[in-house]
C-alpha positions in Angstrom: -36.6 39.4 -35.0 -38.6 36.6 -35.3 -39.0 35.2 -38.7 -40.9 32.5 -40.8 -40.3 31.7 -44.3 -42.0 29.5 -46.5 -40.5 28.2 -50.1 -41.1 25.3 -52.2 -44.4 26.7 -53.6 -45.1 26.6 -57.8 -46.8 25.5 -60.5 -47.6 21.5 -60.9 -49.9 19.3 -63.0 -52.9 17.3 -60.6 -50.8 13.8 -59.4 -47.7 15.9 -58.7 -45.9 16.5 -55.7 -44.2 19.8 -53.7 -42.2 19.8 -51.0 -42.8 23.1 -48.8 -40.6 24.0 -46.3 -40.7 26.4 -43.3 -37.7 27.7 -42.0 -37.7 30.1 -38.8 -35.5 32.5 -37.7 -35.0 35.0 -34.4 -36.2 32.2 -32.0 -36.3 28.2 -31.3 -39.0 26.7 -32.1 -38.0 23.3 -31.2 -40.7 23.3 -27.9 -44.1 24.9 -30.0 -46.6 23.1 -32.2 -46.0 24.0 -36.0 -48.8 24.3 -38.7 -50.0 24.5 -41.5 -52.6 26.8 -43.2 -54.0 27.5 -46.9 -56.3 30.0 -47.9 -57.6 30.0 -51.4 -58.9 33.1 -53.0 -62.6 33.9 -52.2 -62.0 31.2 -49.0 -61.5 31.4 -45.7 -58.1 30.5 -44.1 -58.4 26.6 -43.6 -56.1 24.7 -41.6 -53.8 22.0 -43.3 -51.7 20.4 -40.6 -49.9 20.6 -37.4 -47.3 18.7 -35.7 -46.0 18.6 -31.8 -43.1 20.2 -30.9 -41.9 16.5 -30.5 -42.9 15.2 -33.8 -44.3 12.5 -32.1 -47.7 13.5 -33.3 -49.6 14.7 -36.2 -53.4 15.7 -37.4 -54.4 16.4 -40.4 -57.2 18.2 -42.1 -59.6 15.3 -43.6 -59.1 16.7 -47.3 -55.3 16.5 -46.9 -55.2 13.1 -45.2 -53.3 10.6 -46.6 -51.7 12.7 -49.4 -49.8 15.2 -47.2 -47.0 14.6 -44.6 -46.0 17.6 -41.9 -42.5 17.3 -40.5 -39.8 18.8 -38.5 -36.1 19.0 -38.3 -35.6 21.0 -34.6 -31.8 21.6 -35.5 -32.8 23.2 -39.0 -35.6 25.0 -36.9 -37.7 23.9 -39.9 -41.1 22.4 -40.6 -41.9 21.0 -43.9 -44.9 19.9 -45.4 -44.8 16.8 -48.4 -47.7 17.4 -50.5 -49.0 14.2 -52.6 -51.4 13.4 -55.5 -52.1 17.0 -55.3 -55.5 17.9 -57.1 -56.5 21.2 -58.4 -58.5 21.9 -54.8 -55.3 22.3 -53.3 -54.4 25.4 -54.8 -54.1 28.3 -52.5 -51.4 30.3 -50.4 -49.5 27.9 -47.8 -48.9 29.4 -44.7 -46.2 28.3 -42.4 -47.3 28.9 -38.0 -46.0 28.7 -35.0 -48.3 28.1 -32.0 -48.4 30.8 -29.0 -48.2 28.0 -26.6 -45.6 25.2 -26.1 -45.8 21.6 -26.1 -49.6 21.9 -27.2 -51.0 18.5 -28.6 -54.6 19.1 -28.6 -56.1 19.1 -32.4 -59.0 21.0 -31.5 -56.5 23.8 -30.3 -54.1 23.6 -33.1 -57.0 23.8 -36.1 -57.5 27.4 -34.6 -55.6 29.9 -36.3 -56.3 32.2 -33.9 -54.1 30.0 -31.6 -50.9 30.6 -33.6 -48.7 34.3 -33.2 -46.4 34.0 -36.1 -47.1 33.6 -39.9 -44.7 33.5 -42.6 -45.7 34.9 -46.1 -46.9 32.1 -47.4 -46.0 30.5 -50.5 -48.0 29.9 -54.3 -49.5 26.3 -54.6 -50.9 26.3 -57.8 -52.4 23.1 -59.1 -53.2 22.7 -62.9 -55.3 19.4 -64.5 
Protein backbone atom coordinates (compact mmCIF):
# COMPACT_ATOMS: atom_id res chain seq x y z
CA UNK A 1 0.00 0.00 0.00
CA UNK A 2 1.47 2.99 -1.10
CA UNK A 3 1.21 5.87 1.33
CA UNK A 4 1.94 9.67 1.66
CA UNK A 5 1.61 11.60 4.81
CA UNK A 6 2.02 15.04 5.36
CA UNK A 7 2.48 16.73 9.09
CA UNK A 8 3.92 19.81 10.41
CA UNK A 9 0.83 21.88 9.32
CA UNK A 10 -0.85 24.62 12.15
CA UNK A 11 -1.56 27.90 13.11
CA UNK A 12 1.27 30.74 12.90
CA UNK A 13 1.42 34.53 13.04
CA UNK A 14 2.71 36.23 9.32
CA UNK A 15 6.95 36.18 9.72
CA UNK A 16 6.76 32.69 11.20
CA UNK A 17 8.06 29.61 10.05
CA UNK A 18 6.69 25.63 9.53
CA UNK A 19 8.50 22.86 8.73
CA UNK A 20 6.20 20.30 6.72
CA UNK A 21 7.32 17.05 6.16
CA UNK A 22 6.30 14.19 3.75
CA UNK A 23 6.89 10.87 4.68
CA UNK A 24 6.01 7.78 2.23
CA UNK A 25 5.34 4.49 2.77
CA UNK A 26 4.63 1.10 0.49
CA UNK A 27 7.23 2.10 -2.03
CA UNK A 28 10.87 4.01 -2.64
CA UNK A 29 10.71 7.00 -3.77
CA UNK A 30 14.27 7.65 -3.81
CA UNK A 31 14.29 7.63 -8.07
CA UNK A 32 10.86 10.09 -8.62
CA UNK A 33 10.52 13.90 -8.51
CA UNK A 34 8.67 15.08 -5.20
CA UNK A 35 6.31 18.11 -4.91
CA UNK A 36 4.65 20.29 -3.49
CA UNK A 37 1.04 21.63 -3.90
CA UNK A 38 -1.47 24.09 -1.97
CA UNK A 39 -4.85 24.74 -2.68
CA UNK A 40 -6.65 27.53 -0.80
CA UNK A 41 -10.34 27.52 -0.41
CA UNK A 42 -12.33 28.97 -3.41
CA UNK A 43 -8.67 28.35 -5.46
CA UNK A 44 -7.44 26.17 -7.68
CA UNK A 45 -4.68 23.66 -6.72
CA UNK A 46 -1.41 25.74 -7.32
CA UNK A 47 1.82 24.16 -7.42
CA UNK A 48 4.51 25.11 -4.60
CA UNK A 49 7.63 23.12 -5.34
CA UNK A 50 9.38 20.17 -6.63
CA UNK A 51 12.61 18.62 -6.28
CA UNK A 52 14.63 15.74 -8.44
CA UNK A 53 14.82 12.50 -7.24
CA UNK A 54 18.56 13.54 -6.77
CA UNK A 55 18.10 16.72 -4.86
CA UNK A 56 20.34 18.18 -7.09
CA UNK A 57 17.64 20.45 -8.33
CA UNK A 58 14.87 22.54 -7.34
CA UNK A 59 12.01 25.09 -8.80
CA UNK A 60 9.97 27.01 -7.15
CA UNK A 61 6.69 28.65 -7.65
CA UNK A 62 7.56 32.68 -8.04
CA UNK A 63 5.28 33.53 -4.90
CA UNK A 64 7.20 30.99 -2.76
CA UNK A 65 10.71 31.88 -3.97
CA UNK A 66 13.09 32.70 -1.67
CA UNK A 67 10.98 32.02 1.46
CA UNK A 68 10.49 28.29 1.06
CA UNK A 69 13.07 25.40 0.80
CA UNK A 70 11.93 21.70 -0.67
CA UNK A 71 14.19 18.81 0.50
CA UNK A 72 14.76 15.23 0.67
CA UNK A 73 16.16 12.66 2.92
CA UNK A 74 15.99 9.17 0.36
CA UNK A 75 16.79 6.95 3.51
CA UNK A 76 13.76 8.54 5.58
CA UNK A 77 11.79 8.28 2.12
CA UNK A 78 10.78 11.81 3.14
CA UNK A 79 10.42 15.19 1.48
CA UNK A 80 10.07 18.28 3.47
CA UNK A 81 9.27 21.56 2.76
CA UNK A 82 10.80 24.82 5.09
CA UNK A 83 8.35 27.44 4.86
CA UNK A 84 9.80 31.22 5.68
CA UNK A 85 8.41 34.75 6.32
CA UNK A 86 5.16 33.11 5.79
CA UNK A 87 2.33 35.80 4.96
CA UNK A 88 -1.31 35.33 5.34
CA UNK A 89 -1.43 34.37 1.27
CA UNK A 90 0.11 31.21 2.15
CA UNK A 91 -2.68 29.71 3.86
CA UNK A 92 -4.14 26.72 2.28
CA UNK A 93 -3.96 22.79 2.41
CA UNK A 94 -0.25 21.42 1.58
CA UNK A 95 -0.19 18.62 -0.41
CA UNK A 96 2.77 16.22 -0.45
CA UNK A 97 3.28 14.25 -4.46
CA UNK A 98 5.11 11.92 -6.00
CA UNK A 99 5.68 12.17 -9.83
CA UNK A 100 4.39 9.14 -12.20
CA UNK A 101 7.72 9.24 -13.89
CA UNK A 102 11.32 8.87 -12.60
CA UNK A 103 14.23 10.96 -12.71
CA UNK A 104 11.97 13.78 -14.25
CA UNK A 105 13.75 17.38 -14.06
CA UNK A 106 11.78 19.36 -16.40
CA UNK A 107 9.76 22.30 -14.42
CA UNK A 108 7.33 22.70 -16.97
CA UNK A 109 6.49 18.88 -16.34
CA UNK A 110 6.64 18.92 -12.60
CA UNK A 111 4.16 22.30 -12.12
CA UNK A 112 1.50 19.91 -13.64
CA UNK A 113 -0.37 18.16 -11.13
CA UNK A 114 -1.81 16.11 -13.47
CA UNK A 115 1.74 14.63 -13.84
CA UNK A 116 1.94 13.31 -10.24
CA UNK A 117 -0.14 9.73 -9.13
CA UNK A 118 0.10 9.92 -5.48
CA UNK A 119 -1.27 12.56 -2.92
CA UNK A 120 -1.13 12.55 0.69
CA UNK A 121 -3.90 14.34 2.72
CA UNK A 122 -2.53 17.31 2.96
CA UNK A 123 -1.91 19.22 5.96
CA UNK A 124 -3.55 22.87 7.55
CA UNK A 125 -1.30 25.99 6.80
CA UNK A 126 -3.05 28.59 8.40
CA UNK A 127 -1.41 31.95 8.47
CA UNK A 128 -2.74 34.81 10.86
CA UNK A 129 -1.44 38.72 10.76
Amino acid sequence: QVQLVESGGGLVQAGDSLRLSCAASGRTFNNYPMGWFRQAPGKEREFVAAIRWSGDNTYYADSVKGRFTISRDNAKNTVYLQMNSLKPEDTAVYYCAAAARPYGSSRTYLEQSMNYNYWGQGTQVTVSS
